[in-house]
C-alpha positions as CSV (number, residue, x, y, z in Angstrom):
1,X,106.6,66.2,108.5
2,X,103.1,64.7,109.7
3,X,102.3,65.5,113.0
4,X,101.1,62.9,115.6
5,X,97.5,62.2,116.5
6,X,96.7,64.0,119.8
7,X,98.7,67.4,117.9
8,X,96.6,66.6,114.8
9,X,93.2,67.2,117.0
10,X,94.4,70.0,118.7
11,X,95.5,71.5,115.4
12,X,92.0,70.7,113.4
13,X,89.9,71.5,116.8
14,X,89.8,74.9,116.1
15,X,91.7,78.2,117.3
16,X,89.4,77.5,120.5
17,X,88.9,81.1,120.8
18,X,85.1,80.9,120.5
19,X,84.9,78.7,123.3
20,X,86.4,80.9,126.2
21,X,85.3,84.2,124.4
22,X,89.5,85.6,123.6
23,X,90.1,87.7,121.1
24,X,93.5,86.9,119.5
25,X,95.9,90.5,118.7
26,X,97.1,88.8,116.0
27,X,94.6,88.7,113.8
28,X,95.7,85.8,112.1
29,X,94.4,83.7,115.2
30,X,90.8,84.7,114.8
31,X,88.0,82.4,113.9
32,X,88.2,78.7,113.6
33,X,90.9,76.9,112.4
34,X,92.6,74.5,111.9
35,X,95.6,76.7,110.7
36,X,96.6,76.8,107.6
37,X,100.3,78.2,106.3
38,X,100.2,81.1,104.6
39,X,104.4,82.2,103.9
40,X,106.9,79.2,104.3
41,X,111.0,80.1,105.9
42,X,112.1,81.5,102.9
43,X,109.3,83.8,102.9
44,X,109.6,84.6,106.2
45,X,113.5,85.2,106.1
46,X,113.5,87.0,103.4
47,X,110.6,90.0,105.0
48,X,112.9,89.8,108.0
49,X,116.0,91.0,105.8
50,X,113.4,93.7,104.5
51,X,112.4,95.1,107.9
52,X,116.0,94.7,109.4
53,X,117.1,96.7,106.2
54,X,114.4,99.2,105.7
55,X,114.2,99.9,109.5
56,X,118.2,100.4,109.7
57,X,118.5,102.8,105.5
58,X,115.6,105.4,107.2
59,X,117.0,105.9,111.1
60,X,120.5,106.3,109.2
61,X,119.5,108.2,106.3
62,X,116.9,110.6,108.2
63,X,120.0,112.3,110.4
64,X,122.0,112.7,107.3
65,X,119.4,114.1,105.2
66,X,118.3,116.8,107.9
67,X,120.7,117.8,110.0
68,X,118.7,120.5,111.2
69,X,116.0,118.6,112.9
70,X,116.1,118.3,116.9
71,X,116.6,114.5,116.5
72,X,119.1,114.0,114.4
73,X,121.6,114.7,116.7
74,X,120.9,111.9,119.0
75,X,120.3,109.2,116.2
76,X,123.7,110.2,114.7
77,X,125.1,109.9,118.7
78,X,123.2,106.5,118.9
79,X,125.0,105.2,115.1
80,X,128.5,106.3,116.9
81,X,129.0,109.4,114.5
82,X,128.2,111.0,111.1
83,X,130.9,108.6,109.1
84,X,129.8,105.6,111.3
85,X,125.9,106.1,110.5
86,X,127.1,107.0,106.7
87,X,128.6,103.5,106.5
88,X,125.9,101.5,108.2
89,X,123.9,102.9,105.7
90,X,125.9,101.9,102.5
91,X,126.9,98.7,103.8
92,X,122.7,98.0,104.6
93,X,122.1,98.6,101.3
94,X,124.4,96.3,99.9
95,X,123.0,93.5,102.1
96,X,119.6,94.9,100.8
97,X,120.4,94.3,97.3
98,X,122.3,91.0,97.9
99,X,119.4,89.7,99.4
100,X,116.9,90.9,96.9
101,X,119.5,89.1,94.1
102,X,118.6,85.8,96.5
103,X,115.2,86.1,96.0
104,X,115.0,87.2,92.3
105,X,117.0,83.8,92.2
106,X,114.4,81.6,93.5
107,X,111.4,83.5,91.7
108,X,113.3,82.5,88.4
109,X,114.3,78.9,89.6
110,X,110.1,78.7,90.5
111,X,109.3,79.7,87.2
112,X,111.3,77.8,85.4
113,X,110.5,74.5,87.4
114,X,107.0,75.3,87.6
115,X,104.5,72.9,85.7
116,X,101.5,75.3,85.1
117,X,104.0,79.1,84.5
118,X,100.5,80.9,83.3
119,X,99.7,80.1,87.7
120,X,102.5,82.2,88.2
121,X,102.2,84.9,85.3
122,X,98.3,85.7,85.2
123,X,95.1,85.2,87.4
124,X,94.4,85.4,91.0
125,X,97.0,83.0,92.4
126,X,99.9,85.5,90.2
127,X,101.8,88.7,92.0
128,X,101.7,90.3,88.7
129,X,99.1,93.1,88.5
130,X,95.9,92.5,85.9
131,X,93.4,94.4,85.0
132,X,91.4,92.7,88.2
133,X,93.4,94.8,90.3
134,X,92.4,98.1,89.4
135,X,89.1,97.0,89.5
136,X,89.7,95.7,93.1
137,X,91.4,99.3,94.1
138,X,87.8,100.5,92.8
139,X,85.9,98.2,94.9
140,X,88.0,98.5,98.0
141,X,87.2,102.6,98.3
142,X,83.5,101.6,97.8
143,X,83.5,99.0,100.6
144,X,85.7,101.3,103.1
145,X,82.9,104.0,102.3
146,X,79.9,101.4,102.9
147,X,79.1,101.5,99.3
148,X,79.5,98.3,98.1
149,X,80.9,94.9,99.1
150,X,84.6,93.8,100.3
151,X,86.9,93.1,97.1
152,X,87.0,89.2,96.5
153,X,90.7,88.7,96.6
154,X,92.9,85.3,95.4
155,X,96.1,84.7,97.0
156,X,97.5,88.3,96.1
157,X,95.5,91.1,96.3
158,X,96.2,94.4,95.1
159,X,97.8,96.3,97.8
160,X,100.0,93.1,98.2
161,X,101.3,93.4,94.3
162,X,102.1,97.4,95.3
163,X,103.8,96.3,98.1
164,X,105.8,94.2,96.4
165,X,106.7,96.3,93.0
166,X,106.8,99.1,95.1
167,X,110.0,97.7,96.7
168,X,111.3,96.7,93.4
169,X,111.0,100.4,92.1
170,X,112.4,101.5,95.7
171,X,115.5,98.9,94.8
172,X,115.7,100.5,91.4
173,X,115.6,104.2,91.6
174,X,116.5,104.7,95.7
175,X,119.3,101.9,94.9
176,X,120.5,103.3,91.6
177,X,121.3,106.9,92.7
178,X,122.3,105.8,96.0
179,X,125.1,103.5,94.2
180,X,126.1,107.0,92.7
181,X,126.5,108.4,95.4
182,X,129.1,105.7,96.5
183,X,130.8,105.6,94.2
184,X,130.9,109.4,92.4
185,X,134.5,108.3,91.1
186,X,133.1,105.3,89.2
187,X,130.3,107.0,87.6
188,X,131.9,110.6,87.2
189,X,133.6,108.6,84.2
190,X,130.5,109.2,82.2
191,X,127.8,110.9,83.8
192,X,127.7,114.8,83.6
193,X,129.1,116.7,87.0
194,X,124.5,117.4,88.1
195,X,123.3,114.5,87.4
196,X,124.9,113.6,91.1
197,X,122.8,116.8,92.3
198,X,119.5,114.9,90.8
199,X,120.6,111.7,92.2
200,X,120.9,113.1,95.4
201,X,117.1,114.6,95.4
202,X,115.8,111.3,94.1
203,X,117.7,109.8,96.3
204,X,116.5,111.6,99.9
205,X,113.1,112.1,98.3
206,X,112.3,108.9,96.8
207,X,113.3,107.2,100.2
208,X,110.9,109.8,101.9
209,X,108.0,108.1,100.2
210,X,108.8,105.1,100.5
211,X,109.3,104.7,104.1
212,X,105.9,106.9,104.1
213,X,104.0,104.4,101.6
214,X,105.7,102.2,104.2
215,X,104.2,103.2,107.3
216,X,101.0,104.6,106.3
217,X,99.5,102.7,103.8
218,X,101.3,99.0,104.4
219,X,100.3,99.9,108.0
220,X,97.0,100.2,107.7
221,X,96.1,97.8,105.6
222,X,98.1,95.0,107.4
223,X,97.6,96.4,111.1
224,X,95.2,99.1,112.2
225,X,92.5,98.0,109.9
226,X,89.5,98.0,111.7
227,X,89.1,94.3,110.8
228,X,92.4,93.3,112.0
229,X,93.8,95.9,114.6
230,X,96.0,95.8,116.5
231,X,97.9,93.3,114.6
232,X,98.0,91.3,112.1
233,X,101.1,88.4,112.5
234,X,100.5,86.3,109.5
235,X,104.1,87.1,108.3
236,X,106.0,85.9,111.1
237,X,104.5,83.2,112.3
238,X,103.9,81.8,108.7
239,X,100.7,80.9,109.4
240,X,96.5,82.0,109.8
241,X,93.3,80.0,110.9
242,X,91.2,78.6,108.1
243,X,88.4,81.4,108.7
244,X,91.1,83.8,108.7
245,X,92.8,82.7,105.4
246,X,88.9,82.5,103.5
247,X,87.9,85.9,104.7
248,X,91.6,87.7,103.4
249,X,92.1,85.6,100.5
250,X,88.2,84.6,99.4
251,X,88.9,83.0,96.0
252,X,90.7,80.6,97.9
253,X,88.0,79.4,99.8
254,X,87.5,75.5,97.9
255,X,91.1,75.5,97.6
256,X,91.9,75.8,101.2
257,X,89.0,74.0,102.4
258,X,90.0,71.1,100.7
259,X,93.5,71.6,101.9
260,X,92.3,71.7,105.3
261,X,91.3,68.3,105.2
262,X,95.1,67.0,104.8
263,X,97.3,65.9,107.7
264,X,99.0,68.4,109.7
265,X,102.6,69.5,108.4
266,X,105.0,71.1,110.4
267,X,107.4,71.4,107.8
268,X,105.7,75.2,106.3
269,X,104.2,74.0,103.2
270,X,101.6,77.0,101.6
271,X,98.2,76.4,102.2
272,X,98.7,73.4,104.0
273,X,97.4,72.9,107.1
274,X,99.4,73.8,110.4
275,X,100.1,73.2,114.0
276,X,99.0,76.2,116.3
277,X,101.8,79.1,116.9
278,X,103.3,78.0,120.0
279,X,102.9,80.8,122.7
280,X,106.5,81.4,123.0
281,X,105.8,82.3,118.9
282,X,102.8,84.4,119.8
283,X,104.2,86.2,122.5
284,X,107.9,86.8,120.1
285,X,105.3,88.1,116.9
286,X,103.2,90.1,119.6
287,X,106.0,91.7,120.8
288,X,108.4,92.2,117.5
289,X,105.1,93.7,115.7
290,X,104.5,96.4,118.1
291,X,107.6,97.1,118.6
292,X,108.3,97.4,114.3
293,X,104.8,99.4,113.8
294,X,105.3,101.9,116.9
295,X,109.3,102.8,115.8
296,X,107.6,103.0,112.2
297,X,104.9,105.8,113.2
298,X,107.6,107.6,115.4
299,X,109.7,107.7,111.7
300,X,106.2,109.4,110.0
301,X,106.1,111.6,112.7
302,X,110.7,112.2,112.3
303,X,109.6,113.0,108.8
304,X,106.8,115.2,108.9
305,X,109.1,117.3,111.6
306,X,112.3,117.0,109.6
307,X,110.4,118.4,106.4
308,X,108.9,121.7,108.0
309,X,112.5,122.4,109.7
């Protein structure tokens, strides 16, 4: 939906951050606009599910997995019991893989629809990994180090495609033996009487580096990166300034640029451009990010405990 004139000169003016010397927390707001979206609603939605799930599996499954630790006792008080906090945590994963099943869906249904597939299967604009990205993985160390330049990423960068398949193994392996787990009854009928003992160290292990991958690694990258601390709300509010989107996603550049020049839409189209994140959307991302990244380093910090106990 196009966007009226005065909004279209507000949006195309600039982030305006320059001008009164602000520096945006969300890093997304930095440098001149106009904004441009990055993730439309379904997008959006669908990482919401993730945190919502992913928060809710570990702060269940820590308690169950140690009981000896001094805080499991309170998190399995705060579920409303063991069987309570067991069942919240099978019935999240359901919703975890009925969700994921909603967005393998639309992936197909893109695929199949789509005019150029090769867009979608190979080359910068694709989330499956290439060669490039190992390369990039290379170059990244270098440039963290001061040895050599920043990676030149395209719309998906590496750590963005380990991100993603890293969820899809999670949904595989953690999902698998957790649906053993379930139901024993069900898979008792052909599986051997330990292969429920392995699924159960998969299980609590695999989890355990997930959720660390999770926190640590997604963390920095996205958050407490030098370069974008202390936050970096792209993700929830859909949407980044044009300086913002060129300096993350480089190979982009002519791309956007010419995108840029387009009328506003409100409606989230990718890289087209975008009204300015209200401040009641600001303040809402603000808020929900240091809220999700502070509970997520306590969890590193539940783990670490709950190991050595």
């Amino acid at each position: 939906m196009a966007m009226n004139e005065h909004e279209m000169r507000a949006a195309h003016g600039g982030a305006g951050h320059a001008a009164t010397g602000d520096v945006p927390l969300d890093a997304a707001q930095r440098g001149r606009g106009p904004y441009i979206w990055r993730f439309n609603l379904f997008h959006r939605v669908i990482h919401g599910f993730a945190i919502l799930s992913m928060y809710v599996l570990v702060l269940t499954g820590i308690p169950l997995r140690f009981a000896c630790a001094p805080f499991s006792a309170p998190l399995i008080r705060f579920w409303g019991g063991v069987e309570r906090a067991g069942l919240i945590h099978r019935w999240m994963a359901g919703f975890m893989v009925a969700y994921s099943l909603v967005h393998i869906g639309w992936v197909v249904r893109k695929i199949v629809k789509a005019k150029d597939r090769k867009r979608w299967l190979w080359g910068s604009n694709s989330m499956v990994p290439h060669p490039q990205d190992a390369r990039d993985f290379v170059q990244q160390f270098k440039w963290y180090f001061g040895k050599g330049p920043k990676p030149q990423f395209g719309r998906y960068g590496y750590l963005d495609k380990m991100d993603y398949f890293g969820e899809v193994w999670g949904l595989i392996l953690i999902g698998g033996t957790g649906f053993m787990l379930w139901f024993p009854e069900f898979f008792g009928r052909w599986l051997p009487g330990w292969a429920f003992n392995v699924a159960t160290v998969f299980h609590g292990y695999e989890a355990m580096i997930a959720a660390s991958f999770l926190f640590i690694v997604h963390f920095f990258n996205v958050h407490l990166r030098p370069d974008k601390f202390p936050l970096d709300a792209v993700m929830f509010t859909g949407r980044g300034t044009l300086e913002y989107m060129i300096e993350e996603h480089p190979q982009m550049a002519e791309e956007l640029q010419a995108a840029a020049r387009q009328p506003v839409s409100r409606q989230a189209v990718a890289d087209l451009p975008a009204p300015p994140p209200s401040r009641a959307a600001t303040l809402v991302a603000t808020v929900f990010g240091f809220l999700l990244w502070g509970i997520g380093l306590a969890i590193i910090g539940m783990i670490l405990w709950a190991v050595f106990c």
